[in-house]
The first five atom37 places (N, CA, C, CB, O) and aatype in JSON, in Angstrom:
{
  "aatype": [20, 20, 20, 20, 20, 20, 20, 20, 20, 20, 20, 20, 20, 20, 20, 20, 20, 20, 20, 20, 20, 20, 20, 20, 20, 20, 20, 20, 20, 20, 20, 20, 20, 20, 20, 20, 20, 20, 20, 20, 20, 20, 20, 20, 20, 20, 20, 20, 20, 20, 20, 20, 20, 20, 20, 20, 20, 20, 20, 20, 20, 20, 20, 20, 20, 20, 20, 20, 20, 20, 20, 20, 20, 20, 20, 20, 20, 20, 20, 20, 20, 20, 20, 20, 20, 20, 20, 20, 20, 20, 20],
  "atom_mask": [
    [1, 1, 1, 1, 1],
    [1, 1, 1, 1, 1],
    [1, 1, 1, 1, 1],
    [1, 1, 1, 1, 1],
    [1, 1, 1, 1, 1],
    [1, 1, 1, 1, 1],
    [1, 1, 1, 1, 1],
    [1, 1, 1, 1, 1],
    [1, 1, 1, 1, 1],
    [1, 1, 1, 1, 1],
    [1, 1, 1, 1, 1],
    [1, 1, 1, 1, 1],
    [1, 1, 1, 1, 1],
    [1, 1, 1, 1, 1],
    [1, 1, 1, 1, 1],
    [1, 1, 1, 1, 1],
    [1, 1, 1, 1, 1],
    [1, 1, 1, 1, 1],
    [1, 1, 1, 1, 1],
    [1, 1, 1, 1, 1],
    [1, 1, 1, 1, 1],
    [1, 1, 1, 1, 1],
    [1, 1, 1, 1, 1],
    [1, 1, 1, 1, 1],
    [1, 1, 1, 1, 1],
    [1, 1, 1, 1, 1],
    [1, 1, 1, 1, 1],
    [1, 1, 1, 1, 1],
    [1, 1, 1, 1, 1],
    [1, 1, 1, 1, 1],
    [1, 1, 1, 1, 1],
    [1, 1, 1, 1, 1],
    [1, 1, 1, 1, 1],
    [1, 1, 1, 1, 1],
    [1, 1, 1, 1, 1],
    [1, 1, 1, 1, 1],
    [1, 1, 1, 1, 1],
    [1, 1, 1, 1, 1],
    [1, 1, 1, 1, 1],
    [1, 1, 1, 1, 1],
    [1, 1, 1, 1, 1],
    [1, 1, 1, 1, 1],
    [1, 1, 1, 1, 1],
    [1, 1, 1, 1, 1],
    [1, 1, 1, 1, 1],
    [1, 1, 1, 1, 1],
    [1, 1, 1, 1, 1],
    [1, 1, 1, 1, 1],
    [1, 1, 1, 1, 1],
    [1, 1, 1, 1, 1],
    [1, 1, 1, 1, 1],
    [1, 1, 1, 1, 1],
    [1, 1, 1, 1, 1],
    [1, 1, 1, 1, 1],
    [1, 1, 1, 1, 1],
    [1, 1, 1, 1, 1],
    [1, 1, 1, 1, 1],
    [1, 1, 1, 1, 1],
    [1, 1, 1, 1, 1],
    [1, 1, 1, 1, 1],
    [1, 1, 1, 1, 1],
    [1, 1, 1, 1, 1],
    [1, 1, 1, 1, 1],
    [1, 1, 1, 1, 1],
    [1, 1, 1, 1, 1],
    [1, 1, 1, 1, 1],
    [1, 1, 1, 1, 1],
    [1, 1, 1, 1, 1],
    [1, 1, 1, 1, 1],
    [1, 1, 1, 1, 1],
    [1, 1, 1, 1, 1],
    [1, 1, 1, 1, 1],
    [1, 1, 1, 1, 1],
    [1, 1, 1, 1, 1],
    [1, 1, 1, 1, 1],
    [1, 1, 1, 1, 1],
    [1, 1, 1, 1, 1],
    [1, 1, 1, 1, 1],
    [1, 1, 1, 1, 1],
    [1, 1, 1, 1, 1],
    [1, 1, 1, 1, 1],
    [1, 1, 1, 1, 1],
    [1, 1, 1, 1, 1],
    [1, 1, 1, 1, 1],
    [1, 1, 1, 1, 1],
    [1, 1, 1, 1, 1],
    [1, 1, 1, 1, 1],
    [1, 1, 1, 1, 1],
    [1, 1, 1, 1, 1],
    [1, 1, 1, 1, 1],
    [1, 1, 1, 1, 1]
  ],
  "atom_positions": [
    [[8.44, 11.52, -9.9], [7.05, 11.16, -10.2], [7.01, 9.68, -10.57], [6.47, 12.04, -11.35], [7.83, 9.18, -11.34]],
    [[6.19, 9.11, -10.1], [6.18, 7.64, -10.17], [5.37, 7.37, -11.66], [5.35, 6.93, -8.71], [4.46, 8.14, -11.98]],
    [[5.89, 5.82, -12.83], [5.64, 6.31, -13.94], [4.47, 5.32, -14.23], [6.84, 6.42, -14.88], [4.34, 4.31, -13.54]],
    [[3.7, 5.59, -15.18], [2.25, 4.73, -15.17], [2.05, 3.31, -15.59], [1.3, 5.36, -16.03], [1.04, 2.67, -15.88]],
    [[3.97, 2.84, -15.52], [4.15, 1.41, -15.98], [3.57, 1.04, -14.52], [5.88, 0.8, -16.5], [2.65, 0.23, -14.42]],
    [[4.22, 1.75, -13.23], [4.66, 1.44, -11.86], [3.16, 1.35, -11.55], [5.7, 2.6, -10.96], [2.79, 0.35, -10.92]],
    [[2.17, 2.37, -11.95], [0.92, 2.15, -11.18], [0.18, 1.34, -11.5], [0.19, 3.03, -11.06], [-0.67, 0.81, -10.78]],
    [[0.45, 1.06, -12.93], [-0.2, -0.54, -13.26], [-0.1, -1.26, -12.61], [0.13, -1.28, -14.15], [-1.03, -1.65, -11.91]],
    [[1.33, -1.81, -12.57], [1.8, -2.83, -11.7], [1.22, -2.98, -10.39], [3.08, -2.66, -11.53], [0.56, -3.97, -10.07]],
    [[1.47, -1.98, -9.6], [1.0, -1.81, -8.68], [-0.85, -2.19, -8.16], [1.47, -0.68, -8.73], [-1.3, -2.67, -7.12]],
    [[-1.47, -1.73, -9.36], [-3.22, -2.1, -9.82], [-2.74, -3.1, -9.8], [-4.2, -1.65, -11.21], [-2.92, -3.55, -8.67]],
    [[-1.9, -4.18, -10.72], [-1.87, -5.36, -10.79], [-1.8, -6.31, -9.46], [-0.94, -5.48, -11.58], [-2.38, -7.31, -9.02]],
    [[-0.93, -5.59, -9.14], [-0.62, -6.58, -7.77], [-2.47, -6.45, -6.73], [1.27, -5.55, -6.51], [-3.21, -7.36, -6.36]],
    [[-2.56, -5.58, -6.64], [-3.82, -5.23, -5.71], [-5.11, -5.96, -6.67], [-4.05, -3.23, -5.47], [-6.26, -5.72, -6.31]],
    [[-4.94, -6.59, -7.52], [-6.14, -7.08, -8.76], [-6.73, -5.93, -8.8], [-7.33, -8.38, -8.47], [-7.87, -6.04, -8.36]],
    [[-6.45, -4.84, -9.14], [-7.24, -3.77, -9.38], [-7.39, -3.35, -10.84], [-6.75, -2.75, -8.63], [-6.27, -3.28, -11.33]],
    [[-8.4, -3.02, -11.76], [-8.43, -2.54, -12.75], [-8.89, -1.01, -13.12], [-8.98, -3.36, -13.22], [-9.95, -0.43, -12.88]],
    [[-7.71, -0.58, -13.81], [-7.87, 1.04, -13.62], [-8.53, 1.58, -14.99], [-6.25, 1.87, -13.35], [-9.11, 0.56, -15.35]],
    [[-8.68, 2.14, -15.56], [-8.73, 2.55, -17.22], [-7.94, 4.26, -16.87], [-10.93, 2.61, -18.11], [-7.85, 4.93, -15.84]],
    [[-7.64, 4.4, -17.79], [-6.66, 5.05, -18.44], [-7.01, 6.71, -17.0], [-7.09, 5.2, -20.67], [-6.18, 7.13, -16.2]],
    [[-8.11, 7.09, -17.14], [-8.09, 8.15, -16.65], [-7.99, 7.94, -14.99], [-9.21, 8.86, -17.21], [-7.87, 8.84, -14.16]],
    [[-8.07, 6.58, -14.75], [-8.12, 6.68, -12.99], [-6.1, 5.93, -12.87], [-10.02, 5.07, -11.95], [-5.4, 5.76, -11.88]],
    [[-5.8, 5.68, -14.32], [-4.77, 5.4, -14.01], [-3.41, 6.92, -13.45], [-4.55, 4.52, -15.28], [-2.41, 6.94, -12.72]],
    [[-4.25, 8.09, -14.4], [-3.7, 9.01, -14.34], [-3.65, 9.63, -13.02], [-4.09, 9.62, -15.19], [-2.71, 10.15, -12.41]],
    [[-5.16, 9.42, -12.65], [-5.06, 10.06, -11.14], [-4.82, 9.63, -9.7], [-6.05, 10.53, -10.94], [-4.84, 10.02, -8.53]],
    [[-4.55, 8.45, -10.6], [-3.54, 7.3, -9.27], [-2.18, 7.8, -9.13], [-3.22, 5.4, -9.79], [-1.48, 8.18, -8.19]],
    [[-2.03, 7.65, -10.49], [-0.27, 8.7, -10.77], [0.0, 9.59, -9.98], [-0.05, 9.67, -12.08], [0.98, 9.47, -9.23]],
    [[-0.94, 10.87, -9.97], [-0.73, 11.6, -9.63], [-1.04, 11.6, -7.68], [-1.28, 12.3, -10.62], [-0.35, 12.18, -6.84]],
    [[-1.8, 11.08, -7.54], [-2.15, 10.4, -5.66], [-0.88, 10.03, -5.34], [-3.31, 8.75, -5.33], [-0.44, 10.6, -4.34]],
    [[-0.04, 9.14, -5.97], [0.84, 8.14, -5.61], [2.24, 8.74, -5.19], [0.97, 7.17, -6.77], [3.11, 8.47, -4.36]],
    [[1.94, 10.09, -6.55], [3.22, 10.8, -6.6], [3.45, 11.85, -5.43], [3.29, 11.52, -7.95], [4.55, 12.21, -5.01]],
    [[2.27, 12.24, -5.0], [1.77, 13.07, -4.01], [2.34, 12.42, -2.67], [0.17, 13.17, -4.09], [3.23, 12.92, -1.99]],
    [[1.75, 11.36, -2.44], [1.97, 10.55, -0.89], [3.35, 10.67, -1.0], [1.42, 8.78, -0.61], [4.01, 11.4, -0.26]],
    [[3.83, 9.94, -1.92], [5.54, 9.67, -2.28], [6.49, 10.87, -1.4], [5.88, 9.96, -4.31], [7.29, 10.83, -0.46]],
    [[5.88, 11.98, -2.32], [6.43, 13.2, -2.01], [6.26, 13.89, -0.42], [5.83, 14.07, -3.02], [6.87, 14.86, 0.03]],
    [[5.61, 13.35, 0.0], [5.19, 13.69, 1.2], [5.84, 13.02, 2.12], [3.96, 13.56, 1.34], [6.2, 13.54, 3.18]],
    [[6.13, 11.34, 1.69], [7.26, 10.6, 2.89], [8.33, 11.29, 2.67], [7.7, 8.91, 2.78], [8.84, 11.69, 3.72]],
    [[9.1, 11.71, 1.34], [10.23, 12.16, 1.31], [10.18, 13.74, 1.83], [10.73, 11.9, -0.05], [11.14, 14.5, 1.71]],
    [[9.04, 14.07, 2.35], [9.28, 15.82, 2.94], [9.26, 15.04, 4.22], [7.85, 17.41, 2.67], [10.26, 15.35, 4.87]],
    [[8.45, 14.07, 4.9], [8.92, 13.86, 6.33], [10.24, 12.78, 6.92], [7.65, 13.4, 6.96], [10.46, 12.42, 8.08]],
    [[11.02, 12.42, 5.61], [12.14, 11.85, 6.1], [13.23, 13.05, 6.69], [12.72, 10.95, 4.92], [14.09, 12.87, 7.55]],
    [[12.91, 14.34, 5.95], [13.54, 15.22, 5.94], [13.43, 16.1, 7.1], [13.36, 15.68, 4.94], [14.44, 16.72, 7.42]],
    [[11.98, 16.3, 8.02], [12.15, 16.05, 9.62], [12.97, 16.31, 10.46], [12.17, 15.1, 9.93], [13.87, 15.49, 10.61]],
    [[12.96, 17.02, 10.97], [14.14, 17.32, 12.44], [13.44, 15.71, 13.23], [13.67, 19.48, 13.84], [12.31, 15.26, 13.37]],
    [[14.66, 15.31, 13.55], [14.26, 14.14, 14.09], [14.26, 14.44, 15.63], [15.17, 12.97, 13.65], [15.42, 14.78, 15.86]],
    [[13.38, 14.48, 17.05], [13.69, 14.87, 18.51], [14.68, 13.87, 18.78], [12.41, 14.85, 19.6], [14.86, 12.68, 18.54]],
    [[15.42, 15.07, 19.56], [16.87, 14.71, 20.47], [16.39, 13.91, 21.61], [17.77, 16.15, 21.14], [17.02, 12.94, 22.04]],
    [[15.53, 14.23, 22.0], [15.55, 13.86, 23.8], [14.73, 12.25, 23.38], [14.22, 15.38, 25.26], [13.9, 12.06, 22.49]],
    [[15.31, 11.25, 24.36], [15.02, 10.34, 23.88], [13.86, 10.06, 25.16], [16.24, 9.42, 23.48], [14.05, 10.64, 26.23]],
    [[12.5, 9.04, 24.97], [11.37, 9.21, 25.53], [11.79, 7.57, 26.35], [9.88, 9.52, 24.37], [12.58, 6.72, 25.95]],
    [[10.96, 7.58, 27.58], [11.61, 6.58, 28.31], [10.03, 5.5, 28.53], [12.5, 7.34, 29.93], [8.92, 5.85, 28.94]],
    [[10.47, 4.28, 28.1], [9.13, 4.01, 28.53], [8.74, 3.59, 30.04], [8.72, 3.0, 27.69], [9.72, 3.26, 30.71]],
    [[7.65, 3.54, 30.61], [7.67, 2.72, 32.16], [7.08, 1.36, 32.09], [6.74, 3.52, 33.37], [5.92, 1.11, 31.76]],
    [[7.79, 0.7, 32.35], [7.16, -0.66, 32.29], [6.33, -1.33, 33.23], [8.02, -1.46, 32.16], [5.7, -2.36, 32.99]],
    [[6.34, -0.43, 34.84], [5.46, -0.51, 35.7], [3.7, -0.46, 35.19], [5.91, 0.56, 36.59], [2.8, -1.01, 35.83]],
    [[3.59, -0.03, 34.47], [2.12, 0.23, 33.84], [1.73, -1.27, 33.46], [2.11, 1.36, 32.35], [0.75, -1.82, 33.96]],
    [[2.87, -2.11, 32.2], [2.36, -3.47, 32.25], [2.51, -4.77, 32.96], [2.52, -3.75, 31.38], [3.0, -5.86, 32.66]],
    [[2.01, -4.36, 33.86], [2.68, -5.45, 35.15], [1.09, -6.13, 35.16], [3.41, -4.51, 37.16], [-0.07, -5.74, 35.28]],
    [[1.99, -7.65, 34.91], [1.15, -9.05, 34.86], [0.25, -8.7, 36.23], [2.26, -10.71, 35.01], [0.49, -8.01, 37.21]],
    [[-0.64, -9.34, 35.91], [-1.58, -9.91, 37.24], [-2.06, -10.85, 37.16], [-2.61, -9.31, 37.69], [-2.08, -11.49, 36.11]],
    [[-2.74, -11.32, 38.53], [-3.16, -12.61, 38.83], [-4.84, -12.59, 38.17], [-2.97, -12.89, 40.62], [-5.7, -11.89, 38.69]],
    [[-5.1, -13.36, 37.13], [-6.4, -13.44, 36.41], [-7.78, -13.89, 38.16], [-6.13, -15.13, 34.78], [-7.59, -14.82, 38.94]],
    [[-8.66, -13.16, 38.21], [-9.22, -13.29, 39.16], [-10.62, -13.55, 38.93], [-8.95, -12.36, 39.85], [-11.03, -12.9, 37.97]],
    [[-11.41, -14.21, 39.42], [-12.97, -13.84, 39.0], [-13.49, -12.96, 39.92], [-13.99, -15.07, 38.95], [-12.86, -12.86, 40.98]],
    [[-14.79, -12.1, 39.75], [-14.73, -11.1, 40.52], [-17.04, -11.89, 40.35], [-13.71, -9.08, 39.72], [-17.53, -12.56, 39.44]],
    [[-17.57, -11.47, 41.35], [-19.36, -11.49, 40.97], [-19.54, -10.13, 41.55], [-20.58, -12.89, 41.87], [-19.31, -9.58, 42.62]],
    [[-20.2, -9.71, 40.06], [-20.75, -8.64, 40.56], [-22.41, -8.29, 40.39], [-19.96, -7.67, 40.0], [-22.92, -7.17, 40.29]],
    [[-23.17, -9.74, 40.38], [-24.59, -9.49, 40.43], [-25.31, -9.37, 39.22], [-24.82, -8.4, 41.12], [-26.46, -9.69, 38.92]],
    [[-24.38, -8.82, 38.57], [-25.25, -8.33, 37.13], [-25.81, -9.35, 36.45], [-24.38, -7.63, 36.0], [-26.85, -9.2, 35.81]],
    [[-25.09, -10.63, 36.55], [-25.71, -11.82, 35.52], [-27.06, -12.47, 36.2], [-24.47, -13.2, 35.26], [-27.82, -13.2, 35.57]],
    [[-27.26, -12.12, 37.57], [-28.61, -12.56, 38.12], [-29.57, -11.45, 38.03], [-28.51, -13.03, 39.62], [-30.79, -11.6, 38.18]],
    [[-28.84, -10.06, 37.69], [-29.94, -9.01, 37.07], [-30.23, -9.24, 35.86], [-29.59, -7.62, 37.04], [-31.29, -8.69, 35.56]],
    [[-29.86, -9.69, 35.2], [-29.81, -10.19, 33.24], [-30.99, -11.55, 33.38], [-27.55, -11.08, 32.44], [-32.11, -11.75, 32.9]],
    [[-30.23, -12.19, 34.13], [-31.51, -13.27, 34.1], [-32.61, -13.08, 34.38], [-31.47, -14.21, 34.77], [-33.57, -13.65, 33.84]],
    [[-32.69, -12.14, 35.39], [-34.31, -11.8, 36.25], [-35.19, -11.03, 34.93], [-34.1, -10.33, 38.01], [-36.42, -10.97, 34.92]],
    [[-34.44, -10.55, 34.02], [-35.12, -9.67, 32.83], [-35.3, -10.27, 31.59], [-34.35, -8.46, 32.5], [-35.92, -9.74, 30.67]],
    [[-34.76, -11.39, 31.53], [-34.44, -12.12, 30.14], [-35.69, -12.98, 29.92], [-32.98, -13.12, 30.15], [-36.02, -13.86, 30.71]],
    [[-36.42, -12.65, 28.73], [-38.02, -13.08, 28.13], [-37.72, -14.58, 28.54], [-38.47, -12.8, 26.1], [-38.35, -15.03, 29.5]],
    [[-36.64, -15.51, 27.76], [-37.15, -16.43, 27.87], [-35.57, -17.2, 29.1], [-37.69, -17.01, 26.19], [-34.45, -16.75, 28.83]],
    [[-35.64, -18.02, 30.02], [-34.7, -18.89, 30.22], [-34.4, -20.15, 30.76], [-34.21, -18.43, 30.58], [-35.34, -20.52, 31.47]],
    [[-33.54, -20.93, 30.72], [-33.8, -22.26, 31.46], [-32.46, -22.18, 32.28], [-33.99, -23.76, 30.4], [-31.36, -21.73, 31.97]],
    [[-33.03, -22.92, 33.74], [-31.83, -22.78, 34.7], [-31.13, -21.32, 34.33], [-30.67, -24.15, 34.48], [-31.71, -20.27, 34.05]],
    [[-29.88, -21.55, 34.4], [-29.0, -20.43, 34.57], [-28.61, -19.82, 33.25], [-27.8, -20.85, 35.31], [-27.85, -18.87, 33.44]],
    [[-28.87, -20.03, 32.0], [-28.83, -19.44, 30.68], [-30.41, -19.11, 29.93], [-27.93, -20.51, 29.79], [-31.5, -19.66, 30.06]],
    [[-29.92, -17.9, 29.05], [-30.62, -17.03, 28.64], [-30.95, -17.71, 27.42], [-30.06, -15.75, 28.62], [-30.1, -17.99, 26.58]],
    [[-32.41, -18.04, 27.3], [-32.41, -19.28, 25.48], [-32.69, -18.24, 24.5], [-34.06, -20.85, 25.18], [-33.21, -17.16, 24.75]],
    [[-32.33, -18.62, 23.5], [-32.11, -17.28, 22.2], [-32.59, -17.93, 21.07], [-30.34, -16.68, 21.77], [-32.65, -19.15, 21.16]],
    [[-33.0, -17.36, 19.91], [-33.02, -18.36, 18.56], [-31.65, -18.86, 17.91], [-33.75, -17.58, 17.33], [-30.54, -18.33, 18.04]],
    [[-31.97, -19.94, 17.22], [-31.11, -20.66, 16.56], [-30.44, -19.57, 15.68], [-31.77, -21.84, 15.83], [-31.09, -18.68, 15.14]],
    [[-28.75, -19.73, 15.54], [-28.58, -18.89, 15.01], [-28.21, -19.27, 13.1], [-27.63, -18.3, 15.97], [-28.03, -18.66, 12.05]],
    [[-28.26, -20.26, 13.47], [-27.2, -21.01, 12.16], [-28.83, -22.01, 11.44], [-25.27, -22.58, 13.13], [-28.72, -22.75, 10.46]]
  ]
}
């Protein structure tokens, strides 16, 4: 069980301020998770080892492609000049 010097500290490091009763039930959260890595270190670990394919991330040539849509955007857009869509100031 992890001890309530440790979860201070721990509040400390995170600037967190606990009072006494959320310190307790941090304790007890902390001790919980804790306990829980140490039930899954314990794990049958799988034998068969998994292979990755590296064909999947195969580079390509960056391409531009038109597919119309930005002259459908414009044809609908309230306000625009030339080839951009004017918007309000944002800043």
């Amino acid at each position: 069980m992890i001890s309530k010097d440790e979860v201070k500290h721990i509040a400390k490091l995170a600037r967190l301020e606990l009072s006494e009763s959320e310190a307790e039930k941090m304790q007890n959260d902390l001790s919980s998770i804790l306990d829980y890595f140490e039930l899954l270190k314990k794990a049958p670990k799988p034998s068969k080892k998994v292979e990755i394919k590296t064909e999947l991330n195969v580079i390509r040539k960056d391409e531009s492609r038109q597919s119309g849509l930005a002259d459908e955007l414009l044809g609908v857009a309230p306000d625009k000049k030339e080839e951009y869509i004017k918007v309000k100031a944002v800043l």
